[in-house]
C-alpha positions as CSV (number, residue, x, y, z in Angstrom):
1,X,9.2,-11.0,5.6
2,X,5.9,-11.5,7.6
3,X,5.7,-14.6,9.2
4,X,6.7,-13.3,12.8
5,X,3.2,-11.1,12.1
6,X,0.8,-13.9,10.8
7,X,2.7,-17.0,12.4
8,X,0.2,-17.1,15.6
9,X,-3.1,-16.3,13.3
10,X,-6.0,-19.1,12.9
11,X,-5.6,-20.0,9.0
12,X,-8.8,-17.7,7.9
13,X,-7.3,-15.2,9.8
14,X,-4.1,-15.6,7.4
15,X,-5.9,-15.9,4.3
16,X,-7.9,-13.1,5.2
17,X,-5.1,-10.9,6.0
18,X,-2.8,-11.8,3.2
19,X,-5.9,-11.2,0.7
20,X,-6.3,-7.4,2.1
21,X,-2.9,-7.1,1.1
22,X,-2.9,-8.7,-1.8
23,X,-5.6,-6.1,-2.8
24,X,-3.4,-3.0,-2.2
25,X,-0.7,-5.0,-4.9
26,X,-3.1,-5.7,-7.0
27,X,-4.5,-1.6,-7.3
28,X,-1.2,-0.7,-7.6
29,X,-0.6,-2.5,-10.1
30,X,-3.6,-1.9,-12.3
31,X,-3.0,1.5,-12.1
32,X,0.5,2.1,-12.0
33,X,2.4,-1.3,-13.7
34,X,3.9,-4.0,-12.4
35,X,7.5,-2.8,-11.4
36,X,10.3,-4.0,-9.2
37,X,9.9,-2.5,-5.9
38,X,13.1,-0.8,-6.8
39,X,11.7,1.0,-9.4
40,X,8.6,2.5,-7.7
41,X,8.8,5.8,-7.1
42,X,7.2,8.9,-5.1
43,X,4.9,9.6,-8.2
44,X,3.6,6.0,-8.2
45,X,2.1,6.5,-4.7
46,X,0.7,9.5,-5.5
47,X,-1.2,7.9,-8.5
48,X,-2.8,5.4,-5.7
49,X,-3.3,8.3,-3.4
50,X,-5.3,10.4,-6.3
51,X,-7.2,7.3,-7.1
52,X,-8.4,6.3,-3.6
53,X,-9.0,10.1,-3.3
54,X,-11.5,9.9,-6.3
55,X,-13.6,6.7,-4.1
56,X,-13.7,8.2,-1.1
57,X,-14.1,11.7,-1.7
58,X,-15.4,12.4,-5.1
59,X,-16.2,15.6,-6.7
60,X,-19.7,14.5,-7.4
61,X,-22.1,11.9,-7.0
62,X,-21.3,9.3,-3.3
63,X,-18.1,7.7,-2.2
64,X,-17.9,4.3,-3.2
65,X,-16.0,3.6,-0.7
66,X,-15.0,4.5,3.0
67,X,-11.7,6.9,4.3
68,X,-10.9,4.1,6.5
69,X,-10.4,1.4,3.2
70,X,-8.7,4.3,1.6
71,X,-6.2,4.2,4.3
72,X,-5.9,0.8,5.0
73,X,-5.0,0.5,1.5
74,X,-2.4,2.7,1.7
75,X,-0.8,1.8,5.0
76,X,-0.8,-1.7,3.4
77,X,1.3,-0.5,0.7
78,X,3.3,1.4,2.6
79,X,3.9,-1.1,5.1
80,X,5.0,-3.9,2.7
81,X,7.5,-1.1,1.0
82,X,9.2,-0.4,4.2
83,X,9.3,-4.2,5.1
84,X,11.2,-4.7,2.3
85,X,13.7,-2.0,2.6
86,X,14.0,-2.5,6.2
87,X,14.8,-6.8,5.2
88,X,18.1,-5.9,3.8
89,X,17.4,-6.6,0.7
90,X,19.2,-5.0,-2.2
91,X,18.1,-1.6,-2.4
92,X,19.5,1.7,-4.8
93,X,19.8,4.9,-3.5
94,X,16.5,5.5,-4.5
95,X,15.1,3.8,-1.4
96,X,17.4,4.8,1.2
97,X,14.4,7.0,2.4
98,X,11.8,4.4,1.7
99,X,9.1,5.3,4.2
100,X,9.2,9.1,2.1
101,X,7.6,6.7,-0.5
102,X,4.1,6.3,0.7
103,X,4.4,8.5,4.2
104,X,1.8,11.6,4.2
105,X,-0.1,9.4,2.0
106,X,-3.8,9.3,4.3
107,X,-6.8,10.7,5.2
108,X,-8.5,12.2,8.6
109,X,-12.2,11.0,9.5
């Protein structure tokens, strides 16, 4: 689904990239379960959102880390969700409206 995106990268540029992303998956899944990408829903991304709120901008005490990793994070994830809805894979009815999934979902500097 991404090789027209990394297929002109050096390898470390590859690995690097893939490994940002791979990052996103893996915080989602630590905090919300690993799921089919069918079964993710609205309230998923919102538990990522509220985490990544907490680093960035907590109530007390300094950020652990920055708005624009926060972001990143989240367009990662909600890149890779669209990517696979807009693949034509099998999707339900649930994801007609994928990109409502993760869309909103960042914060302004």
């Amino acid at each position: 689904m991404v090789r027209d995106e990394i297929r002109t990268k050096s390898p470390d540029r590859k690995k690097r990239w893939k490994a940002k992303r791979q990052m996103s998956v893996d915080m989602f899944i630590s905090l919300v379960d690993d799921k089919p990408i069918t079964a993710i829903k609205r309230d998923n991304a919102r538990a990522v959102h509220k985490c990544w709120l907490h680093r960035i901008a907590p109530e007390e005490g300094k950020a652990d880390r920055s708005v624009s990793t926060g972001n990143r994070n989240m367009g990662n994830l909600r890149s890779d969700f669209c990517r696979y809805c807009k693949a034509g894979l099998p999707v339900n009815s649930a994801l007609a409206s994928a990109s409502t999934k993760f869309s909103g979902m960042r914060w302004v500097i």
